[in-house]
PDB file of N, CA, C and O in Angstrom:
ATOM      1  N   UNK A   1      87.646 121.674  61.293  1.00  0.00           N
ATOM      2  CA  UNK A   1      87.747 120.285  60.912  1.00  0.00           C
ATOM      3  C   UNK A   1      88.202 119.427  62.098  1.00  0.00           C
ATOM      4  O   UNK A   1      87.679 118.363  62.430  1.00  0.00           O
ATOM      5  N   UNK A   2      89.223 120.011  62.681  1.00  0.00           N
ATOM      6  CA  UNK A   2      89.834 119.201  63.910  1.00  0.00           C
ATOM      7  C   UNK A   2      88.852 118.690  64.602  1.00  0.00           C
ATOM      8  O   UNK A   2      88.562 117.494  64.611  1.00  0.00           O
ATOM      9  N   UNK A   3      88.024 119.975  65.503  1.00  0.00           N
ATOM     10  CA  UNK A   3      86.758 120.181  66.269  1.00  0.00           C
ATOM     11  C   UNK A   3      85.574 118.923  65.706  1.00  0.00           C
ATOM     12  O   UNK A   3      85.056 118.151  66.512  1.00  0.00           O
ATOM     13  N   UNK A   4      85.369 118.897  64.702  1.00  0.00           N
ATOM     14  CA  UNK A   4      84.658 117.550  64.214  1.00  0.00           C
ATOM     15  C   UNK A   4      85.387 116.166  64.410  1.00  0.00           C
ATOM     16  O   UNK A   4      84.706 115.494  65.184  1.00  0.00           O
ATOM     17  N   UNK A   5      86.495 115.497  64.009  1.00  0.00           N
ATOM     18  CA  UNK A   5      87.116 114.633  64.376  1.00  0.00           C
ATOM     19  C   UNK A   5      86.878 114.311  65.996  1.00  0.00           C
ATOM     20  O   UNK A   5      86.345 113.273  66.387  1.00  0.00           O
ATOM     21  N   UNK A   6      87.386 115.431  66.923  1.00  0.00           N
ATOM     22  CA  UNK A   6      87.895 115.046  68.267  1.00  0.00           C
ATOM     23  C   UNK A   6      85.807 115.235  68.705  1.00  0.00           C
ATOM     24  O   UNK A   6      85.371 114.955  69.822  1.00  0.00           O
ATOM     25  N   UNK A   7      85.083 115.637  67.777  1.00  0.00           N
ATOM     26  CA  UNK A   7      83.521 115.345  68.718  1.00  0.00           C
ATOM     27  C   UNK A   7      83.053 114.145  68.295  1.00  0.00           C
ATOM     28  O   UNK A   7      82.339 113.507  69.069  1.00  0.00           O
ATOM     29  N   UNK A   8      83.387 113.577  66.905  1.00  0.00           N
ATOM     30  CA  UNK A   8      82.952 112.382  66.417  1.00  0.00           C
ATOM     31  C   UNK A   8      83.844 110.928  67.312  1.00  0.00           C
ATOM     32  O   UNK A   8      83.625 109.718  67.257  1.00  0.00           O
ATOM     33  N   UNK A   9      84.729 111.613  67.977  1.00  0.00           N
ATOM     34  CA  UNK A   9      85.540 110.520  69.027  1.00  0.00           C
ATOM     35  C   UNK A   9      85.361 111.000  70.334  1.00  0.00           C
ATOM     36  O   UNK A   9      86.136 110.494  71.145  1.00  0.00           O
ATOM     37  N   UNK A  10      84.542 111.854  70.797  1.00  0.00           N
ATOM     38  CA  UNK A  10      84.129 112.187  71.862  1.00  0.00           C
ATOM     39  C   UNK A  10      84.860 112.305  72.548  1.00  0.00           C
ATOM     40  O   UNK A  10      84.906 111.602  73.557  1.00  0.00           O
ATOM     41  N   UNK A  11      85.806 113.323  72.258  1.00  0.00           N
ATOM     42  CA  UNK A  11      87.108 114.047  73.055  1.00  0.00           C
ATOM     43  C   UNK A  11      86.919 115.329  72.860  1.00  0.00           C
ATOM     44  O   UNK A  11      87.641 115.923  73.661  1.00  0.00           O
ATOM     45  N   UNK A  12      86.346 116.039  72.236  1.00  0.00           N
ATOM     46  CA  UNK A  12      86.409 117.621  72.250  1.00  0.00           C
ATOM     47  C   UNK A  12      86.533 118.329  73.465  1.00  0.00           C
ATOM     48  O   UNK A  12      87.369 119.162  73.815  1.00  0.00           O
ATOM     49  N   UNK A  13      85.290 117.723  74.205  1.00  0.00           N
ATOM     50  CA  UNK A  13      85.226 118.345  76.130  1.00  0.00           C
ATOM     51  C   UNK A  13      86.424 118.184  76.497  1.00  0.00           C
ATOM     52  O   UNK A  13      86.989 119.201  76.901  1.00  0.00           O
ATOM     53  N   UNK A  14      87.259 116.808  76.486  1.00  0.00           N
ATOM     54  CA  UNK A  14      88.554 116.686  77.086  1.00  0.00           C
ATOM     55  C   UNK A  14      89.768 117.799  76.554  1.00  0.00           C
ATOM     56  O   UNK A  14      90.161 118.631  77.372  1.00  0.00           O
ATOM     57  N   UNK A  15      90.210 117.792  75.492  1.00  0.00           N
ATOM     58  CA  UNK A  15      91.031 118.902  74.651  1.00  0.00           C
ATOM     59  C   UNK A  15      90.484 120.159  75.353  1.00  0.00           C
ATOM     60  O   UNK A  15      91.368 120.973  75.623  1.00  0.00           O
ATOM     61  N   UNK A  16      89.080 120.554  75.757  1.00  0.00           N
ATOM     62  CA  UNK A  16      88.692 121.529  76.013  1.00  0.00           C
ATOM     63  C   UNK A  16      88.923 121.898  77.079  1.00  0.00           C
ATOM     64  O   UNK A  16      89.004 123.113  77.259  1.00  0.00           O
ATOM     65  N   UNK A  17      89.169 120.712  78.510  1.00  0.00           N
ATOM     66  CA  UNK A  17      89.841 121.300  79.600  1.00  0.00           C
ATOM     67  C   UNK A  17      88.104 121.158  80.166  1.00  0.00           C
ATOM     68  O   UNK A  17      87.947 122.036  81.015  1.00  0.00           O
ATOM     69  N   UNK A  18      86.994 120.475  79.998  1.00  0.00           N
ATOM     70  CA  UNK A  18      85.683 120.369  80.211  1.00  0.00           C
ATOM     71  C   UNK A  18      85.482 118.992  80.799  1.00  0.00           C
ATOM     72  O   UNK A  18      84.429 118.451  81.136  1.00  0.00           O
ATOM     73  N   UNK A  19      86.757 118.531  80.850  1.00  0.00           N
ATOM     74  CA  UNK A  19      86.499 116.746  81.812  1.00  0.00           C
ATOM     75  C   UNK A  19      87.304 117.143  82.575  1.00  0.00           C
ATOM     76  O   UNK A  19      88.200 117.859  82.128  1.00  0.00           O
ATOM     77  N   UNK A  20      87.275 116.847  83.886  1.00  0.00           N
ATOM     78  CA  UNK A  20      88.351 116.677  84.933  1.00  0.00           C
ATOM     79  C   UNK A  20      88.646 114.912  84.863  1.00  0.00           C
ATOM     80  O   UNK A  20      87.939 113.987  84.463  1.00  0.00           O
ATOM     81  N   UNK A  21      90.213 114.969  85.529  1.00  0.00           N
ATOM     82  CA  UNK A  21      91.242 113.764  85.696  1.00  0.00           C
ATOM     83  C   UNK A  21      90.199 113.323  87.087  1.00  0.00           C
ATOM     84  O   UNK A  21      89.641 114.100  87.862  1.00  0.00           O
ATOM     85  N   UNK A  22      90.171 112.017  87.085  1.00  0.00           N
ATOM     86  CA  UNK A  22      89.270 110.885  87.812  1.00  0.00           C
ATOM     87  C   UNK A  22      90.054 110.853  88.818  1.00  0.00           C
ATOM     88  O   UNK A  22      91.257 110.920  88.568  1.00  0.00           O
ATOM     89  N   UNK A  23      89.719 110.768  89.915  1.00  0.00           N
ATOM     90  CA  UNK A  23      90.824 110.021  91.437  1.00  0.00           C
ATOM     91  C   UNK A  23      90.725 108.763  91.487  1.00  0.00           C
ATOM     92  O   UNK A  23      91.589 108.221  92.176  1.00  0.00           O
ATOM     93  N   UNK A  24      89.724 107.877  90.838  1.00  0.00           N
ATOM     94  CA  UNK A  24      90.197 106.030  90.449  1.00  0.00           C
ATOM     95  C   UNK A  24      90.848 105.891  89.905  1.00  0.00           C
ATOM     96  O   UNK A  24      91.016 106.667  88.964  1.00  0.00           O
ATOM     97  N   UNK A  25      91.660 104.831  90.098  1.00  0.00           N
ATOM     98  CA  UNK A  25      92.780 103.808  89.045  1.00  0.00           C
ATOM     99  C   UNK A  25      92.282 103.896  87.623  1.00  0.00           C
ATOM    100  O   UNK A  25      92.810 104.389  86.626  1.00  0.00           O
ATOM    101  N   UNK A  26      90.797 103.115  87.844  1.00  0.00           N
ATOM    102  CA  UNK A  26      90.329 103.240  86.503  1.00  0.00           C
ATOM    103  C   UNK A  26      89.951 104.060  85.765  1.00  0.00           C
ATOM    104  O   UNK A  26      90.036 103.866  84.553  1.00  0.00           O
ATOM    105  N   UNK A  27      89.456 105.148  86.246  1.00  0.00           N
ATOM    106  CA  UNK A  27      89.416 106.300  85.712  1.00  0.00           C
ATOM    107  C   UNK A  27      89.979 107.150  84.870  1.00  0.00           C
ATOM    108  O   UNK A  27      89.748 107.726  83.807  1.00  0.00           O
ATOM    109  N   UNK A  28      91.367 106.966  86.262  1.00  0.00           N
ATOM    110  CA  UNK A  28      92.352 107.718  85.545  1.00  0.00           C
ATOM    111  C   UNK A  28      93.238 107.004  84.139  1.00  0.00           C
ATOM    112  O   UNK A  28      94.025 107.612  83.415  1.00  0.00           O
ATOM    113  N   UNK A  29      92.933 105.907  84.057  1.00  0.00           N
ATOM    114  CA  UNK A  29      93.389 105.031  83.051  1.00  0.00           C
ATOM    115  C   UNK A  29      92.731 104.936  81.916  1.00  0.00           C
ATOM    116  O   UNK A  29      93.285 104.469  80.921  1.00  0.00           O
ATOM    117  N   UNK A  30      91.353 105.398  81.894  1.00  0.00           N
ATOM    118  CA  UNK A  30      90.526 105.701  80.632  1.00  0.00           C
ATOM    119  C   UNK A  30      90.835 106.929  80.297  1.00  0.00           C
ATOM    120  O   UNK A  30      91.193 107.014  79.122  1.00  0.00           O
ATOM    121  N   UNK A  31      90.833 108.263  81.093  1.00  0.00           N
ATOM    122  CA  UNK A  31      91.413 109.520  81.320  1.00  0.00           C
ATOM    123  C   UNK A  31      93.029 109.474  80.531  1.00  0.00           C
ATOM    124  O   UNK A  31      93.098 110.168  79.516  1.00  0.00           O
ATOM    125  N   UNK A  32      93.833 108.994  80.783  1.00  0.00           N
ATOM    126  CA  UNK A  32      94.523 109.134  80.046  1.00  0.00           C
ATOM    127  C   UNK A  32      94.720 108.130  78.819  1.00  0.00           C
ATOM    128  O   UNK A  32      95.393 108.602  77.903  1.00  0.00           O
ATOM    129  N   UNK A  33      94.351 107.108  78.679  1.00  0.00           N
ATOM    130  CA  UNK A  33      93.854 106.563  76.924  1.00  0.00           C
ATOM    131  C   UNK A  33      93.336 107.468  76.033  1.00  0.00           C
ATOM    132  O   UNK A  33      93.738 107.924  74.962  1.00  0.00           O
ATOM    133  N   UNK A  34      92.032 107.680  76.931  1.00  0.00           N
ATOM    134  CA  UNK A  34      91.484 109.166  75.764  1.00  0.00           C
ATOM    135  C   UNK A  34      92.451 110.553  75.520  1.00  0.00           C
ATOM    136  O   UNK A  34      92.367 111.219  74.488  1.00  0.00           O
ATOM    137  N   UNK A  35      93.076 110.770  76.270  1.00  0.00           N
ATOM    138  CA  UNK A  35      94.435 111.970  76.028  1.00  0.00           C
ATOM    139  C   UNK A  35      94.991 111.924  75.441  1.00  0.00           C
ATOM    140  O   UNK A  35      95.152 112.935  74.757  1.00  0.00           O
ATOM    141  N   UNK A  36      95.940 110.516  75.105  1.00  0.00           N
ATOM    142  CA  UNK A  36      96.725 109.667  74.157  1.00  0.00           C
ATOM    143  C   UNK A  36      95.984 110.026  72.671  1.00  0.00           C
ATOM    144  O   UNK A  36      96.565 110.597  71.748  1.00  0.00           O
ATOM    145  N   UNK A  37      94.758 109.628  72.647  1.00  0.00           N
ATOM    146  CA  UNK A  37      94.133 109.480  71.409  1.00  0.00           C
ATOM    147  C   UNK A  37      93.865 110.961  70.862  1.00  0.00           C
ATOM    148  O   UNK A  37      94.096 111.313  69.705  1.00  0.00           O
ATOM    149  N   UNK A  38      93.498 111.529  71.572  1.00  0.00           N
ATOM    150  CA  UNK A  38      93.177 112.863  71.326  1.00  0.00           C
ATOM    151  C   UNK A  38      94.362 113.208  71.052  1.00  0.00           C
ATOM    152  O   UNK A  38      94.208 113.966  70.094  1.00  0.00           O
ATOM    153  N   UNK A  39      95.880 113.122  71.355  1.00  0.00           N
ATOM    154  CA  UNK A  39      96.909 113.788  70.900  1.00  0.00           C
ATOM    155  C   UNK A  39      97.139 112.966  69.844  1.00  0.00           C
ATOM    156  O   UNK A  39      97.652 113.612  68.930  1.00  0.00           O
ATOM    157  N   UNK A  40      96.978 111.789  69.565  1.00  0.00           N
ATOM    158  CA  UNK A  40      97.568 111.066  68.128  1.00  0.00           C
ATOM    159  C   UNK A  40      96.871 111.984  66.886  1.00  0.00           C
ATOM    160  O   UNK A  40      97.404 112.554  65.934  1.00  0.00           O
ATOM    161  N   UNK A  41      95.146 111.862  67.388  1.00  0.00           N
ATOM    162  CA  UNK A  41      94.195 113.020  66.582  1.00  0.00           C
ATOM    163  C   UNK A  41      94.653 114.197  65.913  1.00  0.00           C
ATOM    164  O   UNK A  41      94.694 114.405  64.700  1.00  0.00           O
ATOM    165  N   UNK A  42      94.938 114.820  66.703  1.00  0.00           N
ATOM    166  CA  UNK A  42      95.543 116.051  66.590  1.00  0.00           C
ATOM    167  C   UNK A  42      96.903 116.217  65.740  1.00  0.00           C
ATOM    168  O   UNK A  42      97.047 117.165  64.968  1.00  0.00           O
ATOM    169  N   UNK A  43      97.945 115.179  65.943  1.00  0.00           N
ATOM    170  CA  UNK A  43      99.432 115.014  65.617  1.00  0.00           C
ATOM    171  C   UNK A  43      98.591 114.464  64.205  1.00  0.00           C
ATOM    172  O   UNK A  43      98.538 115.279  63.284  1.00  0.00           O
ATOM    173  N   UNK A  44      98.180 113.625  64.075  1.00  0.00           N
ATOM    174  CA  UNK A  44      98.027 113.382  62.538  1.00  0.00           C
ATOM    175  C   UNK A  44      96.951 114.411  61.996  1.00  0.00           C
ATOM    176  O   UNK A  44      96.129 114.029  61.162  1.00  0.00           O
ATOM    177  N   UNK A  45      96.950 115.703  62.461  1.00  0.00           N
ATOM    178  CA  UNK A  45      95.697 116.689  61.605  1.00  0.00           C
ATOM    179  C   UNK A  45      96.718 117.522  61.064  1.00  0.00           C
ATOM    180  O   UNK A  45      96.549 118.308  60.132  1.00  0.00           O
ATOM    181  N   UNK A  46      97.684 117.343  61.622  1.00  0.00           N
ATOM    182  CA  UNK A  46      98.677 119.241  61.154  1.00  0.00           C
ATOM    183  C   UNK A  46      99.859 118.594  60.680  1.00  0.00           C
ATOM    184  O   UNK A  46      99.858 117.364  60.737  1.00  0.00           O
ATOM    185  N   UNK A  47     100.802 119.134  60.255  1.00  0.00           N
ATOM    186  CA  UNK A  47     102.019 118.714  59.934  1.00  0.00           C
ATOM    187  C   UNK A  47     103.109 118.854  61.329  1.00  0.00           C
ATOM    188  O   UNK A  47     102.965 119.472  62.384  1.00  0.00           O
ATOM    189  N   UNK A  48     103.779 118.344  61.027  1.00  0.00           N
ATOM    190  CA  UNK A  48     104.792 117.718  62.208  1.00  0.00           C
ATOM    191  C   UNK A  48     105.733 119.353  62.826  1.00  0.00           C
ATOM    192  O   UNK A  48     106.178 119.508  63.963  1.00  0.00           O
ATOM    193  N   UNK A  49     105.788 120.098  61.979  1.00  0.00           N
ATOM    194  CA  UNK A  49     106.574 121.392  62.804  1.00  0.00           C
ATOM    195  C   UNK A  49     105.943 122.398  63.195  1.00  0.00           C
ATOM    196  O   UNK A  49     106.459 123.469  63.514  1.00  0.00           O
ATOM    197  N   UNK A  50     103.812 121.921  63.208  1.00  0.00           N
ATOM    198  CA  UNK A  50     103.535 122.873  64.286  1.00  0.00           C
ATOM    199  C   UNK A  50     102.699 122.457  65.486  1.00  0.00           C
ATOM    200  O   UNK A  50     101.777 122.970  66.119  1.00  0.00           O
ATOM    201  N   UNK A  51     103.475 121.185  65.553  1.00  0.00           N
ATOM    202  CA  UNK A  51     103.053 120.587  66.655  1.00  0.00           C
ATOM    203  C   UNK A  51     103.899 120.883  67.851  1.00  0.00           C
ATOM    204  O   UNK A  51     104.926 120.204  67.877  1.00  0.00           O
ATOM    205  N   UNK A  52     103.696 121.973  69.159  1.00  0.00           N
ATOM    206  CA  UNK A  52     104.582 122.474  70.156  1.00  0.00           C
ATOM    207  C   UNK A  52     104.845 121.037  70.593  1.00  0.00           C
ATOM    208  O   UNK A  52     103.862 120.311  70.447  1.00  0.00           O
ATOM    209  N   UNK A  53     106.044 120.388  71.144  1.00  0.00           N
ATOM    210  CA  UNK A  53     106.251 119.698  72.289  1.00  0.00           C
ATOM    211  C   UNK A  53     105.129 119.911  73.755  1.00  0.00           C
ATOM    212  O   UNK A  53     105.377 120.557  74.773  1.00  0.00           O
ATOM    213  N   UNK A  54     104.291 119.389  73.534  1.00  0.00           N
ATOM    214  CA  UNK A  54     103.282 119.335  74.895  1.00  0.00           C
ATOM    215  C   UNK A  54     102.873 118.761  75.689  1.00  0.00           C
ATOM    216  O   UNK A  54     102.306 117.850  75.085  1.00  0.00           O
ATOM    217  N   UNK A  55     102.667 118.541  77.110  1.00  0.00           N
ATOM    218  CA  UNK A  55     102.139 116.934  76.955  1.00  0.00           C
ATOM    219  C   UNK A  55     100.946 116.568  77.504  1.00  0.00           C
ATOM    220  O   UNK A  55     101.019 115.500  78.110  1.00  0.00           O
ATOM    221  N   UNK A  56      99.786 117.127  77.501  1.00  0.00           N
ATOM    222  CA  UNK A  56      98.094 116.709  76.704  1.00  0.00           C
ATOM    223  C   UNK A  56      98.055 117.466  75.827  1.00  0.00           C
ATOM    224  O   UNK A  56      98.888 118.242  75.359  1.00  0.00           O
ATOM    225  N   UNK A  57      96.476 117.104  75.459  1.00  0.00           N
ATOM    226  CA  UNK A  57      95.602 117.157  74.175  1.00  0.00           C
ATOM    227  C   UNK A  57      95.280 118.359  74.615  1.00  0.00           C
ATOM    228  O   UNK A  57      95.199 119.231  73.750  1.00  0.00           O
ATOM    229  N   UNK A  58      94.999 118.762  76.097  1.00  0.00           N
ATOM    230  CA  UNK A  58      94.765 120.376  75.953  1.00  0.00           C
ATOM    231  C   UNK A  58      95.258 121.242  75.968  1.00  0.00           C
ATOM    232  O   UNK A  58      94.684 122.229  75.507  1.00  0.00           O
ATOM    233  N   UNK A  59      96.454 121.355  76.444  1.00  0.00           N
ATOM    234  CA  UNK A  59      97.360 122.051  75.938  1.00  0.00           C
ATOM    235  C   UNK A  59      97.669 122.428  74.488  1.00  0.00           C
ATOM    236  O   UNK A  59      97.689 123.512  73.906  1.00  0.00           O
ATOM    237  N   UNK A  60      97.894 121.217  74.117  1.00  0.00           N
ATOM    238  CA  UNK A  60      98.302 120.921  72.125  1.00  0.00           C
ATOM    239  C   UNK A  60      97.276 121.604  71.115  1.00  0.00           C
ATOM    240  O   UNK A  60      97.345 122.198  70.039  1.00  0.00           O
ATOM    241  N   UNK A  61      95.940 121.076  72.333  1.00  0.00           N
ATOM    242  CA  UNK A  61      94.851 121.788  71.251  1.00  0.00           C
ATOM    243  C   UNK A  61      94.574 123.038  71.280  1.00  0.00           C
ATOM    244  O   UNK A  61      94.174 123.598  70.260  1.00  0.00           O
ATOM    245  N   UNK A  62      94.789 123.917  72.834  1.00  0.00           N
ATOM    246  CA  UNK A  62      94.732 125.544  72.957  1.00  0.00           C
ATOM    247  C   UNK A  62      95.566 125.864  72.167  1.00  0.00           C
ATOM    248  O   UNK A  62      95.224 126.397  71.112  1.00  0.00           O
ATOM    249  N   UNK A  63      97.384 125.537  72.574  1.00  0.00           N
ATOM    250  CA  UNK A  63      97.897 126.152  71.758  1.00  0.00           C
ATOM    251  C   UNK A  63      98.121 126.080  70.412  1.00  0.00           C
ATOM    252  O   UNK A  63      98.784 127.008  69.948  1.00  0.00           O
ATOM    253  N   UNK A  64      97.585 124.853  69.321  1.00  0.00           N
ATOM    254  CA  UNK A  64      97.380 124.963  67.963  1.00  0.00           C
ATOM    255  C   UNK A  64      96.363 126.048  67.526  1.00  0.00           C
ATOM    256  O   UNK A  64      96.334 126.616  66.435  1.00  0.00           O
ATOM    257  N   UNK A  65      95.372 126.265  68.790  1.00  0.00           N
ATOM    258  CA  UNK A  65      93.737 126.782  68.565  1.00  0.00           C
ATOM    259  C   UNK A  65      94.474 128.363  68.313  1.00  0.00           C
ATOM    260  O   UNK A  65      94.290 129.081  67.330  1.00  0.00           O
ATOM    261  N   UNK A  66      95.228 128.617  69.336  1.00  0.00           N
ATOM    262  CA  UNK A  66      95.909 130.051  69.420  1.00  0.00           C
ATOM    263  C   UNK A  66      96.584 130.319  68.223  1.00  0.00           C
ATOM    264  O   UNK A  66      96.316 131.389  67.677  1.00  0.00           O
ATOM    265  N   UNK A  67      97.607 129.389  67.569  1.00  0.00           N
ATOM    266  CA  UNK A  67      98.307 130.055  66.167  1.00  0.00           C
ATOM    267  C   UNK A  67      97.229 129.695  65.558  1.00  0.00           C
ATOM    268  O   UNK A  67      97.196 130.768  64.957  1.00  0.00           O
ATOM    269  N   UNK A  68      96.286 129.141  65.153  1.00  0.00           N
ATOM    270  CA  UNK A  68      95.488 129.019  64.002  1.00  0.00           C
ATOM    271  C   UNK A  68      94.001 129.953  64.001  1.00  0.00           C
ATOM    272  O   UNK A  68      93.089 129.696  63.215  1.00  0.00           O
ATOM    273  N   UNK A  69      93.940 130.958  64.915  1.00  0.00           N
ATOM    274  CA  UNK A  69      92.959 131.930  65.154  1.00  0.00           C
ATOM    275  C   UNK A  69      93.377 133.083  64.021  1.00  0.00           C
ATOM    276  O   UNK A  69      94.534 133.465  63.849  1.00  0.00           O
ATOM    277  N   UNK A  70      92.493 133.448  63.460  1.00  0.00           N
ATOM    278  CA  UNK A  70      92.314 134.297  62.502  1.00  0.00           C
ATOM    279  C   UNK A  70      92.495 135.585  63.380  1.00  0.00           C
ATOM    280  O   UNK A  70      91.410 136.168  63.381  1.00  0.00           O
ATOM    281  N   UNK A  71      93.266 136.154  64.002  1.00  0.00           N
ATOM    282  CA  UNK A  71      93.359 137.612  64.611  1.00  0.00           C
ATOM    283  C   UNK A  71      95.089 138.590  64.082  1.00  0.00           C
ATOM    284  O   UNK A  71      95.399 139.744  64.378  1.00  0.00           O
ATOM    285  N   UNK A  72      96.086 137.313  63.042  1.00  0.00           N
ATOM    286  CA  UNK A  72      97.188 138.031  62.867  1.00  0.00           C
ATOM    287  C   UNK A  72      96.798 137.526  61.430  1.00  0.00           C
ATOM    288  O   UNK A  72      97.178 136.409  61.079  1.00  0.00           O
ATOM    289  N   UNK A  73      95.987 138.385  60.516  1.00  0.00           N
ATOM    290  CA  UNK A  73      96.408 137.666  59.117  1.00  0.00           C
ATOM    291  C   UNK A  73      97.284 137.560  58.316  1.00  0.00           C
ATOM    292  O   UNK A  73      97.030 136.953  57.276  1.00  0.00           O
ATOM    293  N   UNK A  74      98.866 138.221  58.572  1.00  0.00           N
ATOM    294  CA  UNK A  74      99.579 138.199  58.084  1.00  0.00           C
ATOM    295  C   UNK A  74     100.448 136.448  58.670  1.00  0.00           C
ATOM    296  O   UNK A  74     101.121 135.698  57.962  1.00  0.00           O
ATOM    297  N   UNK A  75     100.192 136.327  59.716  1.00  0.00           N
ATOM    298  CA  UNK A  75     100.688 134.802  59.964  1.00  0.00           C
ATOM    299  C   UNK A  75      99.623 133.900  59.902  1.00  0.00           C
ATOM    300  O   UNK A  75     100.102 132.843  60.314  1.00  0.00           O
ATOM    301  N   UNK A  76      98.295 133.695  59.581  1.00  0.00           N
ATOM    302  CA  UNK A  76      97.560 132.855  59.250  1.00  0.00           C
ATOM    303  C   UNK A  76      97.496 132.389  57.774  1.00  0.00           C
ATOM    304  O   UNK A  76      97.126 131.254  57.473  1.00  0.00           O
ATOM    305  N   UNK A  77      97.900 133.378  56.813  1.00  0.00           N
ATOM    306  CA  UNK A  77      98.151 133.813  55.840  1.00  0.00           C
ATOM    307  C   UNK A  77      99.652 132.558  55.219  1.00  0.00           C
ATOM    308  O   UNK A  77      99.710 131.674  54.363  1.00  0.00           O
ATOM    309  N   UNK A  78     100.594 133.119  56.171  1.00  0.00           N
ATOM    310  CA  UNK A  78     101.751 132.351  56.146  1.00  0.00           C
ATOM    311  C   UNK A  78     101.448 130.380  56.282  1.00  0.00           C
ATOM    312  O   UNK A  78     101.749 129.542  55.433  1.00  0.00           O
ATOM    313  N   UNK A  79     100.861 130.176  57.471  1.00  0.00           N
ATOM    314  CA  UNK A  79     100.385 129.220  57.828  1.00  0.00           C
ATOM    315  C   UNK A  79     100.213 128.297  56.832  1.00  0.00           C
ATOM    316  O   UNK A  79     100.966 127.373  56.527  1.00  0.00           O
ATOM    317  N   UNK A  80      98.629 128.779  56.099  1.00  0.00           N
ATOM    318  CA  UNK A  80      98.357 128.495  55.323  1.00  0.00           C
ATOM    319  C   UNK A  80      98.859 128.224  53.709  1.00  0.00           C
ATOM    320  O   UNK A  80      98.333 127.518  52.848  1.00  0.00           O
ATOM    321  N   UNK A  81     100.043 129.040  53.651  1.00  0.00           N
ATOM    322  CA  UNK A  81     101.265 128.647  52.685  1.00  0.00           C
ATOM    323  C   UNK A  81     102.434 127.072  52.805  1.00  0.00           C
ATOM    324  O   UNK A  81     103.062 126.443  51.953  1.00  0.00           O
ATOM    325  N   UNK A  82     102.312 126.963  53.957  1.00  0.00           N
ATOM    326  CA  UNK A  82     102.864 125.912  54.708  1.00  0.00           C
ATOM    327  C   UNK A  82     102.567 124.083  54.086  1.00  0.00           C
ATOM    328  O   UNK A  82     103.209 123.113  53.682  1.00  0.00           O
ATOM    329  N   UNK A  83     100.939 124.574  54.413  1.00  0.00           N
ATOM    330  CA  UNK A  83     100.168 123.392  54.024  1.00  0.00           C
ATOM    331  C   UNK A  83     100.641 122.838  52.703  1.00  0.00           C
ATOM    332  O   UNK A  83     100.102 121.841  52.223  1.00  0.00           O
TER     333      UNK A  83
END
């Protein structure tokens, strides 16, 4: 679901670590607007205590991507009790 949101706002590549940071002013100033947004994205998809302290969207989004991977079902399991 996330993955749809952040492609329908055309941030997925970015979260993905698939855009590089611009060496213009301006660049880098759209570059990080879209980061911003992509982390608000994200912060309003999950609940507030499994959001790590991070600070981009790709980071936030690997490591949400990492606890929310179906490979421990006994804590995905849990997770999903949470909700």
């Amino acid at each position: 679901m996330m993955d749809l949101i952040l492609t329908r706002n055309k941030l997925l590549d970015l979260v993905q670590g698939n855009v590089k940071e611009p060496t213009d002013d301006v660049g880098k100033e759209k570059y990080k607007e879209n980061d911003i947004i992509a982390i608000s994205l994200i912060v309003d998809g999950v609940k507030y205590n499994f959001i790590p302290y991070i600070s981009t969207s790709k980071k936030m989004y690997n490591a949400l991507s990492k606890l929310f991977t179906i490979k421990n079902i006994g804590q995905v399991a849990s997770l999903k009790n949470e909700r």
